[in-house]
C-alpha positions in Angstrom: 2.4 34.3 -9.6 4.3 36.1 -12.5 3.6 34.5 -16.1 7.1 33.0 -16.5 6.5 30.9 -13.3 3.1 30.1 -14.3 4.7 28.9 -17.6 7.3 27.2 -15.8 5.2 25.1 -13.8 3.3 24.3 -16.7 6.5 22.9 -18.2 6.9 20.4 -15.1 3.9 19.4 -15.0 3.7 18.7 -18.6 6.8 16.5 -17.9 4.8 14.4 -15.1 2.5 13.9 -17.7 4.4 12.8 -20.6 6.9 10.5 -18.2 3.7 9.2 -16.5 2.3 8.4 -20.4 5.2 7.4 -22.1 8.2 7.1 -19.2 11.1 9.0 -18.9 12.5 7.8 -22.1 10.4 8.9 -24.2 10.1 12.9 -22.8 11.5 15.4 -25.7 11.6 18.9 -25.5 8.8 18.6 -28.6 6.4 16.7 -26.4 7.1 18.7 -23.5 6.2 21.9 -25.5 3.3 20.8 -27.0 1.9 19.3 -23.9 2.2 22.3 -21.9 0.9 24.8 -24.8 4.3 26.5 -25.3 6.8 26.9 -27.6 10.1 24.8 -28.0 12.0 28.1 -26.8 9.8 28.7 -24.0 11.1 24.8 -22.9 15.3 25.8 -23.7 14.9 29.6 -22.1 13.3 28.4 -19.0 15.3 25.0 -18.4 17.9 24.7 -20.8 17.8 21.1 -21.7 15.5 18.0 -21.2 17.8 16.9 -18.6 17.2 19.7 -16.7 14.2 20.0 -17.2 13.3 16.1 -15.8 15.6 16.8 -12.8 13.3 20.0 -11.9 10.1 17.9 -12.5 11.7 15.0 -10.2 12.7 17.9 -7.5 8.5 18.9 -7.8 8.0 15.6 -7.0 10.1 14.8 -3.9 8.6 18.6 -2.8 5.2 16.8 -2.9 6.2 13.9 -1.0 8.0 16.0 1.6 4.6 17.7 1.6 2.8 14.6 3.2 5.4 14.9 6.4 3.7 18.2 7.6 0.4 16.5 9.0 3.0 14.5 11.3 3.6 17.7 13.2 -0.4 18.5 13.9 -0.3 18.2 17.4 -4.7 18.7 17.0 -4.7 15.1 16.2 -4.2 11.9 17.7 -1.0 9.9 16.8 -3.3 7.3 14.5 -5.0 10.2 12.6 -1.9 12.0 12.3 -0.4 8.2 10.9 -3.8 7.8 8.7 -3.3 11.5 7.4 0.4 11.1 6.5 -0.3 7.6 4.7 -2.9 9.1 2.6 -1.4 12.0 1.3 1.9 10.0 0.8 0.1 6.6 -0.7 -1.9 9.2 -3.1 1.5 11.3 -4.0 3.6 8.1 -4.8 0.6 6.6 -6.9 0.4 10.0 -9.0 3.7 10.4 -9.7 4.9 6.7 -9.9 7.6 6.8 -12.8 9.2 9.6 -10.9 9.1 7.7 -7.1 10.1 4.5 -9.1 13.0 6.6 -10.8 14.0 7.8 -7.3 13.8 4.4 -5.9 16.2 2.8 -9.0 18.6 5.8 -7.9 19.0 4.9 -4.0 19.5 1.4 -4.8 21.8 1.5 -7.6 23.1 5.0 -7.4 27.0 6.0 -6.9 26.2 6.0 -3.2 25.8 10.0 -3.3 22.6 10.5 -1.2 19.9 11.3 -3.7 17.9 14.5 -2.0 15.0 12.7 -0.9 17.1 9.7 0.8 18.7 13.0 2.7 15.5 14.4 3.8 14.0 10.8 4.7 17.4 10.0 6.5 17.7 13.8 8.0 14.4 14.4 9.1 10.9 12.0 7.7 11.9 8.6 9.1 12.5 10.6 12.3 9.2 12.0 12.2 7.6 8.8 11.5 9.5 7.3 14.6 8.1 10.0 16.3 5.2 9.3 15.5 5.3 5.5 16.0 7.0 6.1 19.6 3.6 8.3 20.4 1.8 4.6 19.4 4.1 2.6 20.8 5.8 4.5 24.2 7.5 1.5 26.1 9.0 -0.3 22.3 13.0 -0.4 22.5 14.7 1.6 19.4 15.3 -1.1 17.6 11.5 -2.4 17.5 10.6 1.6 16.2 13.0 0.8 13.4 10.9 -2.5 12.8 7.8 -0.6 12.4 9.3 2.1 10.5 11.0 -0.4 7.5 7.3 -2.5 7.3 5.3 0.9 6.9 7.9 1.9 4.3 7.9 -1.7 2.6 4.4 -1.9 2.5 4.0 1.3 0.7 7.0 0.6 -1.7 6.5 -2.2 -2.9 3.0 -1.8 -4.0 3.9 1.2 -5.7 6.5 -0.9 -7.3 4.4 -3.5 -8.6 1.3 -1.9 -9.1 0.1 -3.5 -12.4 1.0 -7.0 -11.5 -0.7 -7.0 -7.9 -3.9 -5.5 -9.6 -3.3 -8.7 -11.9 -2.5 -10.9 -9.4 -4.7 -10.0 -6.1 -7.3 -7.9 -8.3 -6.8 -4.5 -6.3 -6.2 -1.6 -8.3 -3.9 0.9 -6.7 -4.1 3.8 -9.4 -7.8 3.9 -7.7 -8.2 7.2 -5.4 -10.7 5.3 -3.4 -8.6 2.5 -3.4 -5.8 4.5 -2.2 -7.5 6.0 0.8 -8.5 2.6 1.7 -5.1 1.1 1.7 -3.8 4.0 3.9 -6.6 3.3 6.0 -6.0 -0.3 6.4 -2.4 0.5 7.1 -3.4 2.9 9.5 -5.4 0.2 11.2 -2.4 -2.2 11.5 -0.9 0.7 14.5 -3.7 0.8 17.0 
């Protein structure tokens, strides 16, 4: 990796940081800087502005989550450890990054009805993968039941995600929890077989 991507990634991830710390409105080019060890330049020459910078950051993100697809394609494994793969490595991707995936969220609802680039890929290509996937489970269900399935395993990762500190509060499970993570995928994964 040359040294001006290695100082480039270091800028993004410095980003995750400070908008998982402090949230996206409080991310300058200052913080960003110091955070990842470089100077304010390094930040302007590489990005150009803080906007740009947060858009690059959110597209690191939604290559992550994209990520978690790719263990729906190992035909090695069964259809439920290919469903308990994915919904690990997605549940522990949304929880790490959850300003971002929250921000992404707050855009497909209340954007300007342009398809934000992760509401693309899910409506290009992961919820068919998913469906897939859930057709392997479920071979005789109609369509419209796959669809079912689909918007619940969806739901019952969102929303979670969405209200993370008051379901800890409330129920007295705490999702920012690795362990916990794997065991709510798990438990999900359970609900298919």
């Amino acid at each position: 990796m040359k040294k001006s991507d290695i100082t480039k990634e270091k800028i993004i991830l410095a980003t995750l940081d400070i908008i998982a710390a402090e949230g996206f409105h409080n991310v300058t080019v200052r913080k960003i800087a110091a955070k990842a060890a470089v100077n304010i330049g390094a930040v302007s020459y590489h990005f150009g502005s803080k906007e740009k910078v947060i858009a690059e950051a959110l597209e690191h993100v939604i290559m992550r989550m994209k990520e978690s697809f790719t263990v729906l394609d190992n035909p090695a494994a069964t259809p439920h450890e290919r469903l308990r793969n994915f919904l690990r490595s997605y549940i522990q991707t949304l929880f790490r990054y959850p300003d971002p995936i929250k921000n992404i969220i707050y855009q497909a609802i209340h954007g300007n009805h342009e398809e934000h680039r992760y509401q693309a890929y899910m409506k290009v290509e992961g919820v068919y993968k998913v469906k897939g996937l859930l057709h392997a489970i479920y071979p005789d269900a109609p369509e419209d039941e796959l669809n079912l399935h689909a918007i619940r395993l969806f739901s019952s990762i969102a929303f979670p995600l969405l209200m993370a500190k008051n379901i800890n509060y409330v129920v007295k499970f705490d999702l920012s929890l690795a362990e916990n993570q794997v065991r709510y995928a798990d438990f999900l994964a359970a609900q298919y077989l």
